[in-house]
Every structure is written in C-alpha cells, then in structure tokens.
C-alpha positions as CSV (number, residue, x, y, z in Angstrom):
1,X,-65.7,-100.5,258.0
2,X,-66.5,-99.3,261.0
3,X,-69.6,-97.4,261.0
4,X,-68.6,-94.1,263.1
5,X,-65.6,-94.0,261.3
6,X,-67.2,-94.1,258.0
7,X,-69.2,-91.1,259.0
8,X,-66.3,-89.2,259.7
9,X,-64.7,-89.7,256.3
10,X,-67.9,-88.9,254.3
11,X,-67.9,-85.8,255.9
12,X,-64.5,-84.7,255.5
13,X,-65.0,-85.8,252.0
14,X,-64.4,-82.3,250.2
15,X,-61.9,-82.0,253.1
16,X,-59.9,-85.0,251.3
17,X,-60.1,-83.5,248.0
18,X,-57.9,-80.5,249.0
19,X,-55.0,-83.1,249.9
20,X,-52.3,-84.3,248.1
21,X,-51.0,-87.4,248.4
22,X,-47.9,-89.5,247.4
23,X,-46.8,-93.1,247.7
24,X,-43.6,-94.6,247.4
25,X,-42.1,-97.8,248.1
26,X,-38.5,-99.0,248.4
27,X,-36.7,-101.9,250.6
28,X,-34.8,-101.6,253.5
29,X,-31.4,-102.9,253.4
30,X,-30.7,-105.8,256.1
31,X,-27.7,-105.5,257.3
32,X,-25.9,-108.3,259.5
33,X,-23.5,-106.7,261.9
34,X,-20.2,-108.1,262.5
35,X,-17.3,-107.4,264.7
36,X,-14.3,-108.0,263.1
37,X,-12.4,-107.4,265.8
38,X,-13.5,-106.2,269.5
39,X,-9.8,-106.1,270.8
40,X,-8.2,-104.0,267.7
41,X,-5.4,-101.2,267.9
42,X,-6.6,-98.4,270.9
43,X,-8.1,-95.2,269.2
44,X,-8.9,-96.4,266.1
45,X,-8.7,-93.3,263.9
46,X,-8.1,-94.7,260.1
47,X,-10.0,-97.3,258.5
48,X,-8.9,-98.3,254.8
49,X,-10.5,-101.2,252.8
50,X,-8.7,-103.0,250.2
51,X,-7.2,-106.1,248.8
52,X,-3.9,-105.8,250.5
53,X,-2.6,-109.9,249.9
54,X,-3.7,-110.1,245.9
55,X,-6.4,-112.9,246.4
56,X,-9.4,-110.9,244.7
57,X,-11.2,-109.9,247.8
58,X,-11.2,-106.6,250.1
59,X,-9.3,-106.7,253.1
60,X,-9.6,-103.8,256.5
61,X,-6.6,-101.6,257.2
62,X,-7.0,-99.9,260.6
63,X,-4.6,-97.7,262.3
64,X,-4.7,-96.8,265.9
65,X,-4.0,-92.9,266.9
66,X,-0.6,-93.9,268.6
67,X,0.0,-97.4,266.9
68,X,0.1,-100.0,265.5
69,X,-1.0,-100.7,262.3
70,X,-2.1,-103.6,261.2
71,X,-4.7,-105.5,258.7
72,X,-7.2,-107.7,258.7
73,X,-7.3,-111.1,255.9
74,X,-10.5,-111.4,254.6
75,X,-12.8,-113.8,255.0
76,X,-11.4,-115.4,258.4
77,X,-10.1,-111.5,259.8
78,X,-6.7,-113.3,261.0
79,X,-4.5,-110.1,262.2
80,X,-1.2,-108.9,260.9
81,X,1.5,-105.8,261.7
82,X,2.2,-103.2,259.2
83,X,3.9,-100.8,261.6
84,X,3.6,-100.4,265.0
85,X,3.2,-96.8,264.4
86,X,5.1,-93.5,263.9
87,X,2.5,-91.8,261.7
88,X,0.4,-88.8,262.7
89,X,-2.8,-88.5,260.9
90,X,-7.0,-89.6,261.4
91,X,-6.7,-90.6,257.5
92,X,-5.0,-93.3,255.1
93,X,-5.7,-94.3,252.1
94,X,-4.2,-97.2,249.7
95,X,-2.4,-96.9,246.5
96,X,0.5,-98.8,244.6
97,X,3.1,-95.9,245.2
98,X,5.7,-97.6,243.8
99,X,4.2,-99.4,240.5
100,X,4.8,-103.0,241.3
101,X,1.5,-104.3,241.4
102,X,0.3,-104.6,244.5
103,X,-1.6,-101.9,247.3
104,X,0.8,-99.8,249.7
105,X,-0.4,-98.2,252.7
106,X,-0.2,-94.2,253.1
107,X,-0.2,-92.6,256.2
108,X,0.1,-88.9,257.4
109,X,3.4,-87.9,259.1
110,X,3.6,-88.3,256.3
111,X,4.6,-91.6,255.7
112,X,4.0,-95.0,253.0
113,X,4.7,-98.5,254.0
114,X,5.7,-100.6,251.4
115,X,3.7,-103.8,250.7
116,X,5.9,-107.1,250.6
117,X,4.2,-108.0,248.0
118,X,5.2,-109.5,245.3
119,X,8.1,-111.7,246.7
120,X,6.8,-111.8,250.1
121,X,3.8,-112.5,252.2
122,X,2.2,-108.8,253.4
123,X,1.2,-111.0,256.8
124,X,4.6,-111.9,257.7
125,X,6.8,-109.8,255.6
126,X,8.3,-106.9,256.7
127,X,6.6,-103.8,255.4
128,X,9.1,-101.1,254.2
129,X,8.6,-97.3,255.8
130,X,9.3,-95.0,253.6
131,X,8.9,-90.9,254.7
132,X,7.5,-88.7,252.6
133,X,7.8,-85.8,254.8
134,X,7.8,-84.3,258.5
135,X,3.7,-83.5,258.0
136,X,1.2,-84.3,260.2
137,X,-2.4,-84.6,258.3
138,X,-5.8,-85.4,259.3
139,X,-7.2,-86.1,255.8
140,X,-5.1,-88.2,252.7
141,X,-6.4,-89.0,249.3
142,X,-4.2,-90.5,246.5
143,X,-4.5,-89.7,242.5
144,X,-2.2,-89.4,239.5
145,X,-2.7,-85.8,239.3
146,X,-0.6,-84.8,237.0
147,X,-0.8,-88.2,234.5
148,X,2.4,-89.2,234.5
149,X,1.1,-92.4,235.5
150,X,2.2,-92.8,239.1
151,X,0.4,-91.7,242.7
152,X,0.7,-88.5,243.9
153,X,-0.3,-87.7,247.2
154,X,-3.1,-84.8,248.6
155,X,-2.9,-83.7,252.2
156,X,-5.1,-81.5,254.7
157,X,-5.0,-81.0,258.6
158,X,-7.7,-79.3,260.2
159,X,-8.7,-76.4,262.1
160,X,-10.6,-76.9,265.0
161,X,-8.8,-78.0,268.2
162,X,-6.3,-75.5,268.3
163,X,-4.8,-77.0,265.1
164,X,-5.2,-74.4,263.1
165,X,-3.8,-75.8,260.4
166,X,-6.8,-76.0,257.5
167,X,-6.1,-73.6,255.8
168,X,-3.3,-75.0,253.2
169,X,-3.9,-77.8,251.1
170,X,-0.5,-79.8,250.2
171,X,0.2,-81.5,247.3
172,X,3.1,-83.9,247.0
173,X,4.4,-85.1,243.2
174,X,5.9,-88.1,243.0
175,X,9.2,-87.9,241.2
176,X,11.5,-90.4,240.3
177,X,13.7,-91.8,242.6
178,X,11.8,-91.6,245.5
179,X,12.0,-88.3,246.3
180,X,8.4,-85.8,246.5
181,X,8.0,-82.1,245.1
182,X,5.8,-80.4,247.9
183,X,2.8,-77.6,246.1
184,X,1.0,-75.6,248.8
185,X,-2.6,-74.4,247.9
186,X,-4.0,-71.8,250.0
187,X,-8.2,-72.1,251.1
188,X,-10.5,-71.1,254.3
189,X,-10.0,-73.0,257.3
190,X,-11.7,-76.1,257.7
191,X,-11.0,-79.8,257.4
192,X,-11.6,-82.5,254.5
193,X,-10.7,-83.0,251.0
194,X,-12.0,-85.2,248.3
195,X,-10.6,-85.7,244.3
196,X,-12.9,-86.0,241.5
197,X,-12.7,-84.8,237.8
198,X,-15.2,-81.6,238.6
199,X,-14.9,-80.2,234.9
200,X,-14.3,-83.4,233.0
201,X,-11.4,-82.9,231.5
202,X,-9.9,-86.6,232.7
203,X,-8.2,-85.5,235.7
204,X,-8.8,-84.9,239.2
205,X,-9.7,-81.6,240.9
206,X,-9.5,-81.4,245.0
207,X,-13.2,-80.5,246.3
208,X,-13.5,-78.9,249.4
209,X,-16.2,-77.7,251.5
210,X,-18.2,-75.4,248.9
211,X,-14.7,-74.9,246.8
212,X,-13.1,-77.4,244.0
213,X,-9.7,-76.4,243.0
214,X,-9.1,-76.5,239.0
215,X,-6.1,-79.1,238.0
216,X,-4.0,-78.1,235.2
217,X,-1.7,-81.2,235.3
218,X,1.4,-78.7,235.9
219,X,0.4,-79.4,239.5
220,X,3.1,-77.7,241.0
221,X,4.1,-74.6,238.6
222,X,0.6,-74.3,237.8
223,X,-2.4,-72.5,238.6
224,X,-4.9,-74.6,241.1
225,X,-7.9,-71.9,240.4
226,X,-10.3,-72.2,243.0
227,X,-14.4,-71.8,241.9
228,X,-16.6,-71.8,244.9
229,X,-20.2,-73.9,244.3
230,X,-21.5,-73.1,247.6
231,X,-21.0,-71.5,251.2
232,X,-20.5,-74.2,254.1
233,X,-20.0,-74.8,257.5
234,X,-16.0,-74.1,257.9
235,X,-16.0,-78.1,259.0
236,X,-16.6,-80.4,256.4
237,X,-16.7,-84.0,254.8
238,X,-16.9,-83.9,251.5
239,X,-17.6,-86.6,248.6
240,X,-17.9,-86.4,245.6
241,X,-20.5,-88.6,243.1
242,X,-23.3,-88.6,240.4
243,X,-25.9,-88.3,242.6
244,X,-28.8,-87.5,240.1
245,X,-27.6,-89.9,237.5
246,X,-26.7,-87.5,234.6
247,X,-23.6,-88.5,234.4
248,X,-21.6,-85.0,236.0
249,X,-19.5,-85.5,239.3
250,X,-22.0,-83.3,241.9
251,X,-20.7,-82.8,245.6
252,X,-22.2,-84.0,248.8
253,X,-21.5,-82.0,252.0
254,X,-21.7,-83.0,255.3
255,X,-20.6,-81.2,259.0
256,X,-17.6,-82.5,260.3
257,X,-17.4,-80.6,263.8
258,X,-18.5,-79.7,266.2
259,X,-20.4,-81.4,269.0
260,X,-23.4,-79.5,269.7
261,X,-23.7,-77.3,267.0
262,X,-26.1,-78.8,264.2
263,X,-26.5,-77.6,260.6
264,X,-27.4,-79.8,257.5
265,X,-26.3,-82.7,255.5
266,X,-27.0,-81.4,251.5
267,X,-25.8,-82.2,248.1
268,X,-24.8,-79.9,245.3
269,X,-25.6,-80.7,241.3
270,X,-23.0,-79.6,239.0
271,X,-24.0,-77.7,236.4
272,X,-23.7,-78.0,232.9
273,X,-20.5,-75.4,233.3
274,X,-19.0,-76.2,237.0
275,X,-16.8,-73.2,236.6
276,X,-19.9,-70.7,235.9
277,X,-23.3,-72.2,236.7
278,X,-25.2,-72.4,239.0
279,X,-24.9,-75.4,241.5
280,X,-28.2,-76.2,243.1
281,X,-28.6,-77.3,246.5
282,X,-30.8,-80.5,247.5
283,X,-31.0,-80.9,251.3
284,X,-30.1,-84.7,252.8
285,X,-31.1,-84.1,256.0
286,X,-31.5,-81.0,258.7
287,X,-31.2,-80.4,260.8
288,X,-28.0,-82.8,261.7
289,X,-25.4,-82.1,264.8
290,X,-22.0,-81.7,263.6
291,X,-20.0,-84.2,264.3
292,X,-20.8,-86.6,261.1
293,X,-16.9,-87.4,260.7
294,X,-18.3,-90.2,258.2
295,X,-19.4,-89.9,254.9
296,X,-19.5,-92.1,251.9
297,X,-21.8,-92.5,248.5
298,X,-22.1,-95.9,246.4
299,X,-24.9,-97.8,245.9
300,X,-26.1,-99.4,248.9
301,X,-29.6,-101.2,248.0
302,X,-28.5,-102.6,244.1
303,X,-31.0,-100.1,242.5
304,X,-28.5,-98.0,240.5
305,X,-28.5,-94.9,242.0
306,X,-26.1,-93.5,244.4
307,X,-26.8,-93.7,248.0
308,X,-24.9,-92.1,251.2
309,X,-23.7,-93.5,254.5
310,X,-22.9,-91.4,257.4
311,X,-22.2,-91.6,260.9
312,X,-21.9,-89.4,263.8
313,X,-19.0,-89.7,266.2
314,X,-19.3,-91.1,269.3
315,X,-19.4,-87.3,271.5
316,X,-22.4,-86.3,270.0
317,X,-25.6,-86.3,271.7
318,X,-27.2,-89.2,271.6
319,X,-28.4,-91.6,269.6
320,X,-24.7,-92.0,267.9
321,X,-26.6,-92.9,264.3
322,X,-24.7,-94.6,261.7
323,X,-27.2,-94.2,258.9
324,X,-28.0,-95.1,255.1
325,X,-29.9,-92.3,253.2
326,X,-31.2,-94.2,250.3
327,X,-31.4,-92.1,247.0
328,X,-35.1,-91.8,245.5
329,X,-36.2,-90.4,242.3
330,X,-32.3,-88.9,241.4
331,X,-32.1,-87.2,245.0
332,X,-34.8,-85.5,245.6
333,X,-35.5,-87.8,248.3
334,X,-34.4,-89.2,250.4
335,X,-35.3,-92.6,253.1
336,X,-33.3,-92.3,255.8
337,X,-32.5,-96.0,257.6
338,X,-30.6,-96.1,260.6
339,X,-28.3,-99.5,261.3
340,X,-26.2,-98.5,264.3
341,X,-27.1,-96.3,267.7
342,X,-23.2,-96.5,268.7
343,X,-21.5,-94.2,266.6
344,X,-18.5,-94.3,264.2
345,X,-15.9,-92.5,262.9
346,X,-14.6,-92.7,258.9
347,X,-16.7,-94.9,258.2
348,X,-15.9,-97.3,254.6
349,X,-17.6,-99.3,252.1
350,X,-16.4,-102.0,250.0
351,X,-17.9,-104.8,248.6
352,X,-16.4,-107.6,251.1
353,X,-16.7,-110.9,249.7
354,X,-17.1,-110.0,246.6
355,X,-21.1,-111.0,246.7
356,X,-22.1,-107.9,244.7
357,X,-23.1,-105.3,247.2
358,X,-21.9,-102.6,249.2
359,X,-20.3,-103.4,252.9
360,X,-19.8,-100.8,255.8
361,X,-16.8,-101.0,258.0
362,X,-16.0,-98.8,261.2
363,X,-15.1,-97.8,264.8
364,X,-15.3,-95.4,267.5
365,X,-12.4,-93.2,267.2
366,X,-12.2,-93.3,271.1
367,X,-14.2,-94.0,274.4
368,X,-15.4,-97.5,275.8
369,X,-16.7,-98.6,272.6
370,X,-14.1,-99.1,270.3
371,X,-14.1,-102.6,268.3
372,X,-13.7,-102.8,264.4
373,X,-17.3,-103.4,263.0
374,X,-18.6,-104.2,259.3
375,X,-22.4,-104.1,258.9
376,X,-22.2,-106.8,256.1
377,X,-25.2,-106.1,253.1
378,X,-27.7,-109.2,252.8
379,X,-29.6,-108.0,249.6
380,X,-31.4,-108.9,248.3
381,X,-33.6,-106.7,250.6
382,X,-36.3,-108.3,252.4
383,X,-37.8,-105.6,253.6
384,X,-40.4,-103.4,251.8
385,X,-42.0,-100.3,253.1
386,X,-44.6,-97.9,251.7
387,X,-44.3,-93.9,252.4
388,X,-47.5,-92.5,252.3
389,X,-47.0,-88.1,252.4
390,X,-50.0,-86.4,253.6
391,X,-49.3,-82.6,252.0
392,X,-51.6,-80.5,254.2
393,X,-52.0,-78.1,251.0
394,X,-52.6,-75.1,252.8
395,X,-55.1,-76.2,255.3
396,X,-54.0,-77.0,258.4
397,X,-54.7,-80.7,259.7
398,X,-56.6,-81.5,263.2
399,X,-57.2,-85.0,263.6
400,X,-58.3,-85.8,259.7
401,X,-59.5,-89.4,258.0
402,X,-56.9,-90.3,255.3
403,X,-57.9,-92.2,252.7
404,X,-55.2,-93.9,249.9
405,X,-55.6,-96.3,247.5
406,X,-52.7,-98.5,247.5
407,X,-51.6,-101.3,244.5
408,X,-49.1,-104.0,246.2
409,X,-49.7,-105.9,243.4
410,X,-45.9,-105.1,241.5
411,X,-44.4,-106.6,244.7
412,X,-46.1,-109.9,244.2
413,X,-44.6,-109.8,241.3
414,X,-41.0,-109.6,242.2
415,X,-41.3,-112.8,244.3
416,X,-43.7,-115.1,241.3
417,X,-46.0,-117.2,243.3
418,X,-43.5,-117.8,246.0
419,X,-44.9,-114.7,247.7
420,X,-48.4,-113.4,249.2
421,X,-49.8,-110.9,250.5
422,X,-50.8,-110.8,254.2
423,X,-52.6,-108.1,255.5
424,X,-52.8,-109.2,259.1
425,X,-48.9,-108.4,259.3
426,X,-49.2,-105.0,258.2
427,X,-47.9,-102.1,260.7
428,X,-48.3,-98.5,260.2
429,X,-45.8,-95.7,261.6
430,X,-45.3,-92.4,261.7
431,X,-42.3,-91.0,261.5
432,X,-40.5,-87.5,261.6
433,X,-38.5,-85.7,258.6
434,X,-35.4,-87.2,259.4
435,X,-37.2,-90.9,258.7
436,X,-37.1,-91.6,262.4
437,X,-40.3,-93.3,264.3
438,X,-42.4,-90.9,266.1
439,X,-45.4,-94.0,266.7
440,X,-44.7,-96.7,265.8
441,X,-48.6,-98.0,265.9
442,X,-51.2,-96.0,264.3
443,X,-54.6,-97.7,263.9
444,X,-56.0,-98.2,260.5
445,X,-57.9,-100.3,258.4
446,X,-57.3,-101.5,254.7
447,X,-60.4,-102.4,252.9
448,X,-59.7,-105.1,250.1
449,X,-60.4,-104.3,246.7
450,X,-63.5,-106.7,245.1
451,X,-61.4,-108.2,243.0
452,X,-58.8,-108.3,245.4
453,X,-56.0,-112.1,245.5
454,X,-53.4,-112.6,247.7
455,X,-51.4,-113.5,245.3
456,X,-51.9,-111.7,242.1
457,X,-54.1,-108.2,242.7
458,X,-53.5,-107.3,246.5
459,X,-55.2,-104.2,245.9
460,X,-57.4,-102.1,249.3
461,X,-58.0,-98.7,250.5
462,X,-55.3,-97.7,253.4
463,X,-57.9,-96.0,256.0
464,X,-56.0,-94.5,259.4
465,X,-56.3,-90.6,261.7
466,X,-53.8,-88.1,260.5
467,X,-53.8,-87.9,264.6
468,X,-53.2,-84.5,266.3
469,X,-52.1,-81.4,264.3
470,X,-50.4,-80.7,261.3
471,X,-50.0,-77.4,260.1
472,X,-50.7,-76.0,257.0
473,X,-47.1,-75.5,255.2
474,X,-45.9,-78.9,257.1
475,X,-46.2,-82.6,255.5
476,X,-46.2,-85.6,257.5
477,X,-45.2,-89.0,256.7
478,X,-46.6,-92.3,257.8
479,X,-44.4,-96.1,256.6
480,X,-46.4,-98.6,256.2
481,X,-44.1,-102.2,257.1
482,X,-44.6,-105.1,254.7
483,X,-42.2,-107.1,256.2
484,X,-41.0,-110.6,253.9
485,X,-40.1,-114.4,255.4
486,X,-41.0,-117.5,254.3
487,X,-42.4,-116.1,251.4
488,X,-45.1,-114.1,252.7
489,X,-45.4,-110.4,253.1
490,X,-45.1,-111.1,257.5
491,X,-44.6,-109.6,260.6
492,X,-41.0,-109.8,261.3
493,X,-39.1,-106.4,260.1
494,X,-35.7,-105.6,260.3
C-alpha cells in the first residue's frame, strides 16, 4: 500500500468508524439493439406486441399517427397491412374481440380490425374494420370487466394540448351482436389508464394517476367508486404490478407531460385494505422531466422481482433515456441502467423469441429519428457490478479514505471453475442518484486477502478518496465494474 496513503487512513481511523457502509451487487442486463424496421409507418404513435399469425411467438403491431397499420412476423420482421389507417388514437392494444381464437387489433376512433385468422392468412388476408364508435382516444386497455367472458373495451384521451378531454373515462360493454353499451366515468384531468384487480376480488379495477375506480361487474348500471391512494402530477402513466413481492397489485406512477417540467417517477404499495389504508410511497427516481410517455414493469434481469422500463420522448431535454430501473431488495432500491440516448415513446416488452426473458420494443413518436427498435435481452447477464454507499452519518465528507471489505467469492461461484477473478480489470465510478456516471475513473487500490485465490476466495480490502465534498445528510455512491468474457472477470463492460 502506498505508504502516504496509509498514513492518511490510520489517521481518519475513528473518522471511518462513524461511517456506514453498504454493498450490493447485481448484473447489468446486455441488451443487443435491433432495428426492426428503419423505414416503418411515419409518426409511429402505437406499438403493440403479440402473436398475431398463431405460430407461438410475439409479433410487433405499429400504427402510424395518420396510417397505415401494419405488423411485423417474427423472427424474419417481413411487413404486412392491417389498415391503412382511419383510427385516431397514440394507443392499441390486442384482444380476441370476437371469441374465435385468434388476437384482433383495437384502435381508438374507436375502431377493431378483425384478424383473418382462422381461415385466412393475417399477412395477406383482408382484415375486417369494424367501428366501435365516433371516439377519438389516446390511451386503450382491453379486459372482460364484467365476466361474461368476452372483451370489453376502456378508453381515455388526454388533457394537455388543448384536448381537454381527460377528464371522462369511457367504458364500452360488449354485447351480443356486435353492438357496444357506452358507461362514462367522471375523474380529474389528466391522461393514462391501467386495469388491474386493486381489491382482489377477481376482476379488474381502472387505476389512474393516484385514483383506482372500484368494479362491481354491473359495469354500466353500477357504481365505479373511486378511492384515491395518492396525489399526482395531473399527467400520468400508470402501471400496475407486485412490486414488493407480497403478492397485492401496488401502482407505479410515472409523468407523462410536459417537456420541461420535471417531478418524480414513484411507486405506491397497496395496503392490506386498498380502499382504507394507507398506500406508502417509494420514490424510483427524482427528480425526472416529464415527458416519460413509457412505462412498463416485468422482470427484466430473470431474478424474480419486478422491474420497470421507461423512456422519455424524444422533445425532452437531452439525453432522451430509455432506461431499466432494476428492482433491489422488494423496491427499496433501485439500479438505474440506461440502454438508449434516443428516446421513445410507448415503449413494450414481450418475451420475443420465446428464449425466456423480457424484450423492449419502440419508436420515436415523431422527428428525424423514427425507426421501429427492439433492444433484444441476452441474459444471462454478463455483467456484474458492485455499489458501494458511503452514508456520511452526520459528518460531512471532505476528501475522506474509504475503506470496504469486499467477498467476490459467491460470484466465482456462479461461473464453477470456468471463471476467475481478475483484479487488473477492475474500474471504479462514481455516479449520481439517478445511477448516472459522474467519473468514471476514481483511483483505488484493492489489497488481496492472505488467503486470497483467484478462483475460489477472491477476497481484498477496496481502498479509494471519497474525493471532494459530501455533506452530512447526503450519500454517495461509487460502482465498482467486474466486467465477464471468456470466463474471466475482464475489462470489457457493456
């Protein structure tokens, strides 16, 4: 060790023993990013994943804002028309509307097109439009509401842009015959909806921004009693998921609009009673600008938990971050890893190819970067990093020696002999509270244990400068990169 810097740490030993520290380790997620197509329809507001030709494996729906409509064939992407356009909504969702066993296409307008399926081929059969009603939307999701067994359909436009028009949820019951019974739920302004079964009594409630609405199943003569969890930003995107792993639907909010203003991205856990409790809140990020039209939860690295993926649109300031927030120890952390700099707009995940993880798929809703991307999952990861939190306790932080004791040994064992441990490619940053690199060198030394082996007991002290100041009710963050190829624990990092 070198000698001056030794001093310094046995000096600032008490110092040390005021700290707290805390290590974690996860894996980033490579991604390989594909464009699907770079010439798809112009504007391309909805993006809808799903297996639209019955072969077992997820294919892309994308709708341009004036047209046309079309669908991509997994795994070769070939191209086919649904519509060439007539619809008036950013959303669309999927759904077998009319029972026969294959996936239809909704759009707001509000319109479905009818999937040739099964007597014809959806990519050269004609697809059947069918209107719903004269309703422009910006958001769509699909449900049997009322469990009668078919699809009924839930529809919201927004508020901003001199819509105002967000202030009325619709509900449309399917009825036999083709013909729709139209149920009109008043709320706040705003924009967004999302179904999930809020009260657990096996059917779906609509969730807004801090709001969920209370299904009955008499969905049209019934009471839809609204219970608010929360107050929001009027613009939201809402999902809903089991974030914390105890099995109750909780709510993850995100800001929708507008460009410039920022707020926060949080998530709210449902209470034992949804209706009376108490729903805590658990901040994702913040701050964030508004604009992250984006936002979906499933389990991006394979670990179990649920994770979220958001992006910001394209008229935000830059970087235009399309980003996964990986879900540690049942959300009360988060790592924040950023795949794309280019924006995207409604964004989706599926598992394409059916290879047992999730997928991302997406576009620009407008300017000149517009083609239809998937950032394709490669787990297993191959990636590993270690966080390293420096709690300043209290005292604030000028240029302090950190000292942690760090075990890599558990990683070793998740590759068997095939990996070792290489502390010449190790690389420490530090980075900021939204995860994002601040330096991306800071000098330190790691000491190996006595008893330290490459490949069985890769144990050391991690020595580095908490550099400049950090003050007392603050904590920073340093990653330290253990990067894996060829079986070694090396330099290249995605």
């Amino acid at each position: 060790m070198n000698p001056h810097l030794s001093t310094r740490l046995y000096a600032a030993i008490m110092f040390l023993l005021l700290l707290s520290f805390s290590v974690r380790v996860w894996a980033d997620v490579p991604f390989d990013h594909v464009i699907v197509d770079r010439e798809g329809p112009k504007d391309p507001w909805a993006k809808i994943l799903g297996d639209i030709d019955g072969d077992g494996f997820a294919d892309i729906v994308i709708g341009g804002r004036g047209g046309p409509l079309v669908w991509y064939a997994y795994p070769n992407w070939s191209k086919a028309l649904i519509t060439e356009g007539g619809y008036k909504t950013v959303d669309g969702e999927l759904g077998d509307i009319d029972g026969d066993g294959d996936l239809d296409v909704v759009m707001g307008g509000l319109f479905w097109y009818e999937n040739p399926r099964p007597k014809r081929n959806p990519a050269a059969g004609a697809w059947t439009t069918h209107k719903v009603a004269d309703h422009p939307t910006h958001d769509i999701e699909l449900g049997d509401l009322d469990g009668d067994g078919d699809i009924d359909i839930v529809t919201r436009d927004q508020s901003e842009f001199g819509h105002k028009a967000g202030n009325r949820i619709h509900l449309w019951r399917q009825e036999q015959g083709g013909r729709w019974t139209e149920k009109v739920i008043d709320c706040p302004h705003g924009e967004s909806i999302a179904l999930g079964d809020i009260d657990k009594d096996g059917d779906p409630d609509i969730v807004i921004g801090g709001i969920w609405f209370e299904n009955t199943r008499d969905i049209v003569n019934g009471p839809w009693s609204p219970h608010r969890f929360c107050q929001w930003h009027p613009s939201a995107t809402v999902q809903v998921a089991d974030i914390n792993g105890d099995s109750r639907p909780d709510v993850v909010l995100s800001p929708s609009e507008l460009k410039g203003q920022t707020y926060k991205m949080s998530w709210f856990e449902a209470p034992a009673n949804p209706k009376k409790g108490n729903w805590g809140e658990h901040i994702i990020a913040d701050p964030i600008e508004c604009v992250i039209h984006g936002l979906v939860t499933a389990d991006i690295n394979g670990d179990g938990a649920i994770d979220v993926v958001s992006s910001e649109m394209h008229q935000g300031t830059d970087p235009d971050e399309v980003a996964v927030f990986i879900n540690h120890a049942k959300g009360s952390s988060w790592t924040k890893q950023v795949i794309s700099t280019r924006g995207s707009h409604y964004i989706r995940v599926a598992d394409i190819g059916n290879d047992g993880d999730m997928d991302i798929v997406g576009a620009n809703w407008s300017g000149p970067f517009q083609p239809i991307e998937m950032w394709e999952n490669k787990s297993p990861a191959s990636a590993l990093r270690v966080a390293i939190t420096v709690n300043a306790a209290g005292h604030e932080l000028q240029d302090k020696p950190i000292e942690v004791q760090l075990d890599f040994t558990h990683l070793l064992e998740r590759g068997g002999n095939k990996v070792s441990f290489g502390d010449n490619f190790m690389q420490l940053t530090e980075v900021d509270h939204e995860g994002r690199i601040i330096n991306g060198s800071v000098p330190f030394q790691f000491d190996k244990a006595p008893d330290f082996r490459p490949q069985a007991s890769a144990k050391g002290t991690l020595t580095f400068m908490a550099g400049g100041k950090t003050l007392h009710d603050r904590v920073a963050e340093r990653h330290l990169l253990l990067p894996q190829a060829g079986g070694r624990l090396c330099e290249h990092y995605r």
